[in-house]
C-alpha positions as CSV (number, residue, x, y, z in Angstrom):
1,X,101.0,81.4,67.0
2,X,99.0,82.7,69.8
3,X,102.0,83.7,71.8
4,X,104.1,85.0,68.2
5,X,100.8,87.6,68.3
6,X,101.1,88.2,71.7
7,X,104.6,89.0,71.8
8,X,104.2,91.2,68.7
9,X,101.6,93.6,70.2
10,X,103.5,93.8,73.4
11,X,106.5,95.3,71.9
12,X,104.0,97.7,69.9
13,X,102.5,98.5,73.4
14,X,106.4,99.2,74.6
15,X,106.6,101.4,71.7
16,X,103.7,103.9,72.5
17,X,104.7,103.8,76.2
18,X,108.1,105.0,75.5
19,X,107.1,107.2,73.0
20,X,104.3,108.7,75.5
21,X,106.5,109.2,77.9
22,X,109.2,111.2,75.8
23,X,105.9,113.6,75.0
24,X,105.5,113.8,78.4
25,X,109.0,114.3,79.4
26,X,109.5,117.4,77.0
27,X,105.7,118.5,78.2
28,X,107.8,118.8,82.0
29,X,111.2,119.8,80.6
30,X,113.0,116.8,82.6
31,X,116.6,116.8,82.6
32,X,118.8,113.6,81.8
33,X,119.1,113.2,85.2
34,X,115.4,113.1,86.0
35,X,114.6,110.7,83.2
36,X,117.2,108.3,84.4
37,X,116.0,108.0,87.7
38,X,112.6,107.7,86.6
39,X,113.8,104.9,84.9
40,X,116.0,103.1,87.8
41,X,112.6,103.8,89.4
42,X,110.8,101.5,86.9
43,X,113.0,98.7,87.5
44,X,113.8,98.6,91.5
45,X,112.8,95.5,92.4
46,X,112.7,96.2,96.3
47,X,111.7,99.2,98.4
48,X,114.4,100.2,99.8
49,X,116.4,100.0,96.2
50,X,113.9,102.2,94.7
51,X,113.6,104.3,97.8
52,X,117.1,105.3,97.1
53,X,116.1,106.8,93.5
54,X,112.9,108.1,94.9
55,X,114.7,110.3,97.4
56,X,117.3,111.3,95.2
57,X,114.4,112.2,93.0
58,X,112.5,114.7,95.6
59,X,115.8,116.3,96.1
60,X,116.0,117.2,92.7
61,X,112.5,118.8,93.1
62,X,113.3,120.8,96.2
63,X,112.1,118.1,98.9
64,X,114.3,119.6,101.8
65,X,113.0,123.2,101.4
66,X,109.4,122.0,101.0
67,X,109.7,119.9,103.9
68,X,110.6,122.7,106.4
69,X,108.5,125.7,104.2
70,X,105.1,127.1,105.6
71,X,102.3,125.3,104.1
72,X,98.5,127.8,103.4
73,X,96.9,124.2,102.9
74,X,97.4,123.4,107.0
75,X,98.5,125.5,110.5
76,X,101.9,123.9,111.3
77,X,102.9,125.8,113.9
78,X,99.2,124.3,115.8
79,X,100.5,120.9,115.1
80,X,104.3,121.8,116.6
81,X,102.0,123.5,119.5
82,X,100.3,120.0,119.9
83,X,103.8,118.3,119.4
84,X,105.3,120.3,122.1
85,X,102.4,119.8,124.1
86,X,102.4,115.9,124.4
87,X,106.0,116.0,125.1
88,X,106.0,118.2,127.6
89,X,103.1,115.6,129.6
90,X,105.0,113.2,128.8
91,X,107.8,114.4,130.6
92,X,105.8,115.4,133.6
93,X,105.4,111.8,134.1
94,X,101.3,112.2,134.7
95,X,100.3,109.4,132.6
96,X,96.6,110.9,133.4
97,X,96.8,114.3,132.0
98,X,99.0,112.6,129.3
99,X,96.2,110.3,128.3
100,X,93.3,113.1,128.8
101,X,95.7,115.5,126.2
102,X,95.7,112.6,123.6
103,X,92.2,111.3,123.8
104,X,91.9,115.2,122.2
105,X,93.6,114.3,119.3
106,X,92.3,110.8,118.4
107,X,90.4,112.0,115.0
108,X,91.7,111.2,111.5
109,X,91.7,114.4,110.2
110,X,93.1,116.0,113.7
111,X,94.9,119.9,112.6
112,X,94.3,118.4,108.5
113,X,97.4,116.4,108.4
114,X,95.5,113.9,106.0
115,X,94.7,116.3,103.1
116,X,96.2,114.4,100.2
117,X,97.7,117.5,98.2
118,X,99.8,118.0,101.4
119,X,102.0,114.6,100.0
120,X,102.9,115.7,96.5
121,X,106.4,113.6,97.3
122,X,107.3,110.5,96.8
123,X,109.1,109.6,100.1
124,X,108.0,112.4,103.2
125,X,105.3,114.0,104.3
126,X,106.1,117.6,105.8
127,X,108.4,117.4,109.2
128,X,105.7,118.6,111.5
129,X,103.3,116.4,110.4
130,X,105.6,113.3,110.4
131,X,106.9,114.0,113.9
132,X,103.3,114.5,115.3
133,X,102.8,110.9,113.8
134,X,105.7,109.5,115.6
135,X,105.0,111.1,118.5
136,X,101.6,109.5,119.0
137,X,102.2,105.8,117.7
138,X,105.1,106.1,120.6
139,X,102.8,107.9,123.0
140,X,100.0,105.6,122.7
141,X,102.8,102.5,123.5
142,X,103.9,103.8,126.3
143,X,100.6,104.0,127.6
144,X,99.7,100.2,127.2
145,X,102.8,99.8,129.3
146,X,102.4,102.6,132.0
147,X,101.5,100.4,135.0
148,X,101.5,103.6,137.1
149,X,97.5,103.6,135.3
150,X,95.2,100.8,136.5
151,X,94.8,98.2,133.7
152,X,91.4,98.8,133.2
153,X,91.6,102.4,132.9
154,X,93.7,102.3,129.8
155,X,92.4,99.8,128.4
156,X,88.8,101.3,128.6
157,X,90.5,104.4,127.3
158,X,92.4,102.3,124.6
159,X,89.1,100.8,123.5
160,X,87.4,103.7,123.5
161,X,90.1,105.9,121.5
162,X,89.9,102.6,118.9
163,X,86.2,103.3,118.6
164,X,86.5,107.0,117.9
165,X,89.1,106.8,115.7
166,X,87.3,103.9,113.3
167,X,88.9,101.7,111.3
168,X,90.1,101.0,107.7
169,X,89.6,98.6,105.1
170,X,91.3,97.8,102.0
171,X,89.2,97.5,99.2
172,X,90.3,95.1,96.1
173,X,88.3,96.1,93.2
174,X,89.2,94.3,89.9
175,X,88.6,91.6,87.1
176,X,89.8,88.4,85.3
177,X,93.7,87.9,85.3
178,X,94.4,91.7,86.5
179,X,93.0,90.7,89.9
180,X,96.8,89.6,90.6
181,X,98.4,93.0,90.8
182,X,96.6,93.0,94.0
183,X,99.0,90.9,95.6
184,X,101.4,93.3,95.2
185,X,99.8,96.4,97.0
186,X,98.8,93.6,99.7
187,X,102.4,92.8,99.8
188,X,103.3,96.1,100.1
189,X,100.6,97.4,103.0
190,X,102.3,93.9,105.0
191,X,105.7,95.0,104.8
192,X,104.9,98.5,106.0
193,X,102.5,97.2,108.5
194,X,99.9,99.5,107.5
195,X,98.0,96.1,106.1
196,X,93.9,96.9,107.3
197,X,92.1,94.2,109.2
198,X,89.1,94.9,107.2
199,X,89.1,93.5,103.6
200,X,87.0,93.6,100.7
201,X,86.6,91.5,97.8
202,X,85.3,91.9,94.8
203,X,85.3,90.2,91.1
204,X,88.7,88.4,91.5
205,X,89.5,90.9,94.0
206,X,87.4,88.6,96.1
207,X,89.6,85.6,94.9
208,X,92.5,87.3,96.2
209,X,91.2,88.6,99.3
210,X,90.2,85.2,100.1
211,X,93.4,83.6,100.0
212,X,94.8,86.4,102.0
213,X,92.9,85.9,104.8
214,X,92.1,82.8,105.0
215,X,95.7,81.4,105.8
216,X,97.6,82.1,109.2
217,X,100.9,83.0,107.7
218,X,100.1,85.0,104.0
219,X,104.3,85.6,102.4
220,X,104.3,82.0,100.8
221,X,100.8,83.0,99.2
222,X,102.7,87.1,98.4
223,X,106.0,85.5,96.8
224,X,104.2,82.8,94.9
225,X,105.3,80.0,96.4
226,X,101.7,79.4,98.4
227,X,99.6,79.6,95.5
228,X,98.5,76.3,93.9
229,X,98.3,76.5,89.9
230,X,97.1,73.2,88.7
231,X,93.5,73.6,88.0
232,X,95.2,76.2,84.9
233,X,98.2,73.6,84.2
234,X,96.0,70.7,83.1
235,X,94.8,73.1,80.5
236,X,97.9,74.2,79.3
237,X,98.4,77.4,77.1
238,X,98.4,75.3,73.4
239,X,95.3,76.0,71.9
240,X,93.8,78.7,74.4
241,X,92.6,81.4,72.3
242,X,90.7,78.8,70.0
243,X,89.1,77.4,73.4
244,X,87.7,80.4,74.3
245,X,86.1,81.5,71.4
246,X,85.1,78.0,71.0
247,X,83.5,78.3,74.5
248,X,82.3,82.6,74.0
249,X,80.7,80.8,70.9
250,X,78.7,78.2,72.5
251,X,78.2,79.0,75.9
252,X,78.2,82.9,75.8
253,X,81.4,83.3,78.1
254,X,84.8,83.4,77.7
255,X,86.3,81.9,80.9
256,X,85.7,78.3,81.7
257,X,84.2,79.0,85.4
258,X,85.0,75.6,87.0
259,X,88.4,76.1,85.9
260,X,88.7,79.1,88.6
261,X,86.4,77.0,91.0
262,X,88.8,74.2,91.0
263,X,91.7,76.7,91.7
264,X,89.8,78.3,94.3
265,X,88.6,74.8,96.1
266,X,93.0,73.8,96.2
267,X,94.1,76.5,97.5
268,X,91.0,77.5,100.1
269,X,89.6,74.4,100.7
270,X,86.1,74.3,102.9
271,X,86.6,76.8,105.0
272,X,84.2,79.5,105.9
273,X,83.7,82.8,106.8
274,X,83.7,82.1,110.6
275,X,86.5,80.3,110.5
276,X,88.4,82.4,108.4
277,X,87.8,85.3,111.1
278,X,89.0,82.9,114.2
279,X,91.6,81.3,112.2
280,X,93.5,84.4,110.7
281,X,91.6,87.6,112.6
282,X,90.9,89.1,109.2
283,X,87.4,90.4,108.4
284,X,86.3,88.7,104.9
285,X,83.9,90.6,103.0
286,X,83.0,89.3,99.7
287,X,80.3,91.2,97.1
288,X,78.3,88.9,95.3
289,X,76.1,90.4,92.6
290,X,73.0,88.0,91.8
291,X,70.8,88.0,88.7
292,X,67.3,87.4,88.9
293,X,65.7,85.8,86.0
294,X,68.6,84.5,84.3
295,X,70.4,85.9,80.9
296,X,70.1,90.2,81.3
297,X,67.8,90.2,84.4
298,X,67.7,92.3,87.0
299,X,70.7,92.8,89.5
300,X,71.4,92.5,93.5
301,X,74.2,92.7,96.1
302,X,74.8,90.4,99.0
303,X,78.0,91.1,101.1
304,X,79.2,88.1,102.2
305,X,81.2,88.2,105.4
306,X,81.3,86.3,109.4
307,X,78.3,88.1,110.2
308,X,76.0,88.0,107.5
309,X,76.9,84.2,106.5
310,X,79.4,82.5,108.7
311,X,79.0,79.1,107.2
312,X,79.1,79.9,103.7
313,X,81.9,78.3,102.3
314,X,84.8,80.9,101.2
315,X,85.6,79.5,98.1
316,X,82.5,79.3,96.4
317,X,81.7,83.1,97.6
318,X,84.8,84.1,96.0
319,X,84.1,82.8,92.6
320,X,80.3,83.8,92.8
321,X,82.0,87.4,93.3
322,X,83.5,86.6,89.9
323,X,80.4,86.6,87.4
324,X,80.8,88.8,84.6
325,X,78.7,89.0,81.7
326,X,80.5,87.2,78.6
327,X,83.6,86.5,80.7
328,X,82.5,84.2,84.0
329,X,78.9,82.4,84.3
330,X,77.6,82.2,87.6
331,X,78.4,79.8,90.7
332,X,75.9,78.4,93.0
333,X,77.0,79.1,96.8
334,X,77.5,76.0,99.0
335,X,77.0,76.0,103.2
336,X,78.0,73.6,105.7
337,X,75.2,72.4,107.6
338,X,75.1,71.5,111.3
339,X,75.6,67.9,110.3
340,X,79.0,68.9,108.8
341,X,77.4,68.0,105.3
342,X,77.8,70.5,101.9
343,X,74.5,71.8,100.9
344,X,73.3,74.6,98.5
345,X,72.9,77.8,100.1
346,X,70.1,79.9,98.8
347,X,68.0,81.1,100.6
348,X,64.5,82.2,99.6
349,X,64.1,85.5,102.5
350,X,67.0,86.8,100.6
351,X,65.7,89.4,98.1
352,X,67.5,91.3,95.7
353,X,67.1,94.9,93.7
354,X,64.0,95.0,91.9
355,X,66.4,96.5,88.8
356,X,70.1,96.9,88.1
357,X,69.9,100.7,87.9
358,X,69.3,100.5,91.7
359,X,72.2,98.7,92.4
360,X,76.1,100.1,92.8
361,X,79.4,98.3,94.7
362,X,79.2,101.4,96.1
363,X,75.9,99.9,98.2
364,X,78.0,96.8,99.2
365,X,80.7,99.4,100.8
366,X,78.4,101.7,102.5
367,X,76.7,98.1,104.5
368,X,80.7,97.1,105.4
369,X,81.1,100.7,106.6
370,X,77.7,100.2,109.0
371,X,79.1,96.8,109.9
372,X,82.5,97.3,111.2
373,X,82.5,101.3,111.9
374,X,84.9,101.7,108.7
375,X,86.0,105.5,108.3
376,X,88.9,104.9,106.0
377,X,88.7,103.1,102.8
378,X,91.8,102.2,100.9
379,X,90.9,100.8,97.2
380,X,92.7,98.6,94.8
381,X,92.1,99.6,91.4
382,X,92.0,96.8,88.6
383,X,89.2,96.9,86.4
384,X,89.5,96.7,83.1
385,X,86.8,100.1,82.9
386,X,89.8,101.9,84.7
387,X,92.8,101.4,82.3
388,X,92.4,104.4,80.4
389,X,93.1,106.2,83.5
390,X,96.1,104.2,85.1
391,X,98.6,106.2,82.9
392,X,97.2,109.4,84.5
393,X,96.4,108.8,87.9
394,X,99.0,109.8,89.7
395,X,100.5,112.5,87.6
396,X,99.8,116.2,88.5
397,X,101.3,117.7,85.9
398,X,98.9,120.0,83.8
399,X,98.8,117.6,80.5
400,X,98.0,114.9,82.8
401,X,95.1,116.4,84.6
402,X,93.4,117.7,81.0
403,X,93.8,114.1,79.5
404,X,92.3,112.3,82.4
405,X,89.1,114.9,82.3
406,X,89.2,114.2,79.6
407,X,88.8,110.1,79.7
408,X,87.0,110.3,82.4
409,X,84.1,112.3,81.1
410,X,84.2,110.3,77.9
411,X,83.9,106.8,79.8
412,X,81.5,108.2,82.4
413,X,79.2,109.2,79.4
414,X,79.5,106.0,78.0
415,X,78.5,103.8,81.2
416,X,75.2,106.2,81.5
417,X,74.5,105.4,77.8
418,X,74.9,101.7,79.0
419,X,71.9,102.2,81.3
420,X,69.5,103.3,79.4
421,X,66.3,100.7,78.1
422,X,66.7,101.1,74.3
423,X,70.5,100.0,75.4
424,X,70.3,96.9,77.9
425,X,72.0,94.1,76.0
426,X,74.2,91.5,77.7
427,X,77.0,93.7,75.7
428,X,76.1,97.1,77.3
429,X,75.6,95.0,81.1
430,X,79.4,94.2,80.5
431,X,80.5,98.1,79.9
432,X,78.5,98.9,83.0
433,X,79.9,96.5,85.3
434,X,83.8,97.2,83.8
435,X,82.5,101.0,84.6
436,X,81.7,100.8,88.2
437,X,84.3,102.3,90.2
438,X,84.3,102.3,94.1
439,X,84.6,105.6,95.9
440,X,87.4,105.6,98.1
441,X,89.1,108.0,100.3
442,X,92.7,106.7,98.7
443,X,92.4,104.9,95.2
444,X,96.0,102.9,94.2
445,X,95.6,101.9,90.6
446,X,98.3,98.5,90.4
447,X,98.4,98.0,86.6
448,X,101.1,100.7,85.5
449,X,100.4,100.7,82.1
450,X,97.8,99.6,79.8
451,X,100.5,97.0,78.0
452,X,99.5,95.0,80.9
453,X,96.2,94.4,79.7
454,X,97.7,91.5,77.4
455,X,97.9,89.8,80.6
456,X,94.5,88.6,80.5
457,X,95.1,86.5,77.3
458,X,97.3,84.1,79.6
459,X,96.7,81.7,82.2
460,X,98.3,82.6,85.5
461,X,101.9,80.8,86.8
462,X,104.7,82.0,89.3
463,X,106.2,83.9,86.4
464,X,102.8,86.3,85.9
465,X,102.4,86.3,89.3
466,X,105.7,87.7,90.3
467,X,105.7,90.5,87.6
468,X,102.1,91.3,88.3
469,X,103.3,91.5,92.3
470,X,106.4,93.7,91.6
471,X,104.0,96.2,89.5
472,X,101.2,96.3,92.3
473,X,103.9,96.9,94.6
474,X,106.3,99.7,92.9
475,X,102.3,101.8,92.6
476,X,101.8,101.5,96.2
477,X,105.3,102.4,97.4
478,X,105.0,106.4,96.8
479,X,101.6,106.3,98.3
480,X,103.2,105.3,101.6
481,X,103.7,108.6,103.7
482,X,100.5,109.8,102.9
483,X,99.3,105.9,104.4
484,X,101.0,106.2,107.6
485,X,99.5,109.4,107.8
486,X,96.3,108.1,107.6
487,X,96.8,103.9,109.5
488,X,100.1,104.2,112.3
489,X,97.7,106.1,114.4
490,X,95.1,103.1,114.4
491,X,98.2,100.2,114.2
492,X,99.2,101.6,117.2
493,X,95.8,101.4,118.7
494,X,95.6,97.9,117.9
495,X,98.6,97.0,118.8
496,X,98.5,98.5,122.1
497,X,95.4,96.6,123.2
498,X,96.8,93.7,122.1
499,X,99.8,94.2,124.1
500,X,97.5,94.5,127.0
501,X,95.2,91.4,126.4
502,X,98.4,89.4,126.1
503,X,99.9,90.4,129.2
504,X,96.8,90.5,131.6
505,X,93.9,87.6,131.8
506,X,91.6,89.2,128.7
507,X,88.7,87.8,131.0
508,X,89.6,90.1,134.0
509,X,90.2,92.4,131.7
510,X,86.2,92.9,130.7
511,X,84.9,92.4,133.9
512,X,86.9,95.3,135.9
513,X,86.1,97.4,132.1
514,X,82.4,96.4,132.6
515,X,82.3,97.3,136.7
516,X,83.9,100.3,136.2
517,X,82.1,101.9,133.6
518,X,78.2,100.5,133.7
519,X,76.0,100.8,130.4
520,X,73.5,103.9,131.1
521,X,70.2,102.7,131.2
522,X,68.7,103.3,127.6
523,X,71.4,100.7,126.6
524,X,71.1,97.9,128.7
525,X,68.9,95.2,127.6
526,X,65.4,95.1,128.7
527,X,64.1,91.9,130.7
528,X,60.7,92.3,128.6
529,X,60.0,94.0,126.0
530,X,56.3,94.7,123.9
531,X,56.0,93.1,120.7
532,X,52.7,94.3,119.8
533,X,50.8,96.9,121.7
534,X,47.8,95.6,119.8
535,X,47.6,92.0,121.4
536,X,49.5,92.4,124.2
537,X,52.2,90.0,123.6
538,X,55.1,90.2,125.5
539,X,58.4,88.1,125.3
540,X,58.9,87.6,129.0
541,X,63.0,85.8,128.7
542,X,65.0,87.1,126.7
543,X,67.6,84.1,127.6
544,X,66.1,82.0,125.5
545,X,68.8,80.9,122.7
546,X,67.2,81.8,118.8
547,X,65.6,79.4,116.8
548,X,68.5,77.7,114.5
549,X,68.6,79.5,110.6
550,X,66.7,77.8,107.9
551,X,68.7,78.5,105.5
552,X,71.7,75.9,107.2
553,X,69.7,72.7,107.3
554,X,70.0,70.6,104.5
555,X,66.3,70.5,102.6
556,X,64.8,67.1,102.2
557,X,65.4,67.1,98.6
558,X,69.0,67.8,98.5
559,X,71.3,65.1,98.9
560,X,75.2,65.7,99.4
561,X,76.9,64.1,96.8
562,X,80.7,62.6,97.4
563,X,81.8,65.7,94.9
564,X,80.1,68.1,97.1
565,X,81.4,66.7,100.5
């Protein structure tokens, strides 16, 4: 019955989608043609298959002339002047000046080739622009390689370009079953290698960024094949909508949480954050929002990552992340100890917001930001707030633009309703915390259409997964050129210091990098330093190794349990 229902309001959603988009096609006055490949479009199933269409499509809209036009929103001819310029050191063969004249240019927003209204196409950036890309990935290469410069000169230089340019991070923002369209802007990011180092998880977002970074080699876990699905098959789908209301009835949520605990612990295991980082080189960073008080109590952000907790245990993080009112209930954190034991981890010098109108996910991203010098931010969309926008939010057409003010002022209004006293409710807690959306500098919205949303009445298999990583995917794909833009500069970077590690002894590396460019002296660390004018005290080594962290030894009262080792 459940799945008769189900099937019956997806073809009504399939209805409304292709009867919004004929409006929308006679709003632009599209040709056959257009509409067509619009449509191939749709159903590419690889990149360079819809490529093909997506080309043919920016012909049809004057691509070539655009590409090679004069642009008001940038100087072109200053970025061929730079082009030219870089060549022209680079065939002088002085790898010096060469590196002086591109330590100039190491700035993400160097002569404005990241505006994003400069990459209204699907599958080019402007010639200048993409050129001056090229140029500097290959530039920066052959500088790892020049053995004409001392080793430890470029890779000082290297380092130091790394550091100025900053990095990015992809942020995965989304809840309950859409979580798994991330996979497929993941998948995409990989295949481009444009995939950040730096990621950030939260809500199932976080369950999906763990299992990305967590294992060495991710494609099994992208195609399907890596994921583990039997804490959902023991359920089975007979009799799932009268469990959850069953469940929503008695226990005021809608998910069974252990459920999603299970599937977290099979296909994670005990691993944590520190070992994550060394195992896979990955930054975890995992927002868990705390309530204080129980049932509608106040609110507070940890981020969770291999600085702030290394020995937290992944998979419990990632489900804590999860906790939503009336979907998820919460998860207690677990730690391994210094005896190798599973203990709680809470600890008591951890304080929280003193009220939930004081706390936004935007808080959790401004502390990763501080923590790993981010300056690009790259978020996944899939909140279930959001889906009145995912039709709209990468149209420019004028109709588009007026219906998304539209929404957006409308929903906006509503979540600052939500926050008023005479308002908090458990109900109006769940509207603000569908609301919050994460200020990024690019924002990719998986979930194509709002049919999709019937995807949370199921549990996940290979089959969902695969159409939810095909969508995630075909959303990302036009938002590549303006990507490159924006991350080959700082894969070529990394790349290059890499290259340089692997090829010298990293060890000698440092020490000629540390002889040959001293700290000044308002950096380097003081022998003794004052603690308190007051009394005098001084802390006279500052060798001495730190007391271990409380909050890792197992209390006295707590004893691991088979299930919890």
């Amino acid at each position: 019955m459940n799945s008769s229902i189900a099937a019956f309001i997806a073809v009504l959603a399939k209805l409304f989608q292709s009867f919004g988009m004929m409006l929308l096609s006679i709003w632009r006055w599209e040709s056959a043609s257009v509409t067509e490949l619009r449509e191939r479009m749709d159903k590419s199933v690889t990149y360079d298959e819809w490529r093909g269409y997506a080309r043919m499509l920016d012909e049809e809209e004057a691509l070539g002339q655009w590409r090679e036009a004069p642009e008001l929103r940038i100087n072109l001819d200053l970025v061929l002047a730079r082009v030219r310029l870089l060549a022209q050191k680079k065939r002088e063969e002085s790898p010096e000046e060469l590196l002086k004249a591109i330590r100039g240019d190491i700035h993400r927003s160097t002569l404005g080739i990241t505006n994003p209204s400069l990459y209204p196409y699907r599958t080019a950036a402007k010639s200048s622009i993409s050129t001056y890309v090229n140029l500097m990935t290959h530039l920066i290469r052959s500088i790892a390689a020049n053995d004409l410069l001392e080793v430890a000169a470029r890779y000082r230089a290297l380092k130091d370009m790394e550091v100025a340019y900053g990095k990015s991070a992809l942020m995965l923002h989304g809840g309950v079953a859409l979580g798994a369209y991330h996979l497929g802007v993941i998948k995409g990011l990989l295949n481009a290698k444009l995939l950040p180092k730096v990621i950030f998880g939260n809500n199932t977002g976080a369950l999906v960024a763990a299992c990305i970074c967590c294992v060495e080699d991710i494609r099994p876990v992208l195609d399907g094949s890596g994921v583990n699905f039997d804490a959902f098959a023991k359920r089975g789908s007979s009799g799932s909508l009268k469990r959850k209301w069953d469940r929503l009835w008695n226990e005021g949520v809608l998910m069974d949480v252990n459920v999603v605990l299970q599937f977290a612990k099979d296909n994670l295991g005990n691993i944590t954050f520190a070992e994550a980082y060394e195992k896979t080189g990955y930054a975890l960073n995992i927002n868990v929002c705390r309530r204080v008080g129980g049932g509608s109590g106040n609110l507070g952000s940890w981020l969770l990552n291999h600085l702030t907790t290394p020995n937290v245990l992944v998979y419990t993080a990632a489900v804590a992340s999860c906790e939503t009112a009336m979907v998820y209930g919460p998860t207690p954190l677990l730690a391994r100890s210094i005896s190798g034991n599973i203990v709680p981890f809470d600890p008591p010098a951890m304080q929280f917001c003193a009220s939930s109108t004081e706390f936004h996910i935007n808080d959790a991203v401004r502390r990763l930001q501080e923590l790993f010098h981010v300056k690009l931010t790259i978020v996944s969309e899939c909140t279930v707030g959001r889906l009145p926008f995912l039709c709209l939010g990468h149209r420019n057409d004028l109709l588009s633009r007026i219906g998304h003010f539209f929404t957006e002022e409308v929903w906006r209004g509503l979540a600052a309703c939500s926050r008023l006293p005479m308002f908090q409710s458990r109900l109006t807690a769940t509207l603000q915390n569908i609301s919050d959306r994460i200020n990024g500098d690019l924002v990719i919205f998986p979930v194509s259409t709002v049919g999709d949303l019937l995807k949370l009445l199921n549990n996940p298999d290979q089959h969902l997964l695969h159409h939810c990583i095909l969508r995630g995917e075909q959303q990302l794909w036009s938002r590549l050129p303006l990507l490159k833009s924006h991350i080959a500069i700082e894969a070529a970077l990394h790349d290059a210091i890499r290259s340089i590690e692997e090829r010298h002894n990293k060890d000698i590396i440092h020490r000629k990098t540390r002889q040959g460019s001293p700290l000044p002296s308002s950096l380097r660390r003081p022998s003794i330093i004052r603690v308190d004018d007051d009394d005098d005290v001084m802390v006279q080594d500052m060798t001495i190794s730190p007391p271990v962290p409380l909050h890792i030894t197992p209390p006295e009262s707590v004893t691991p349990t088979d299930e919890q080792t």
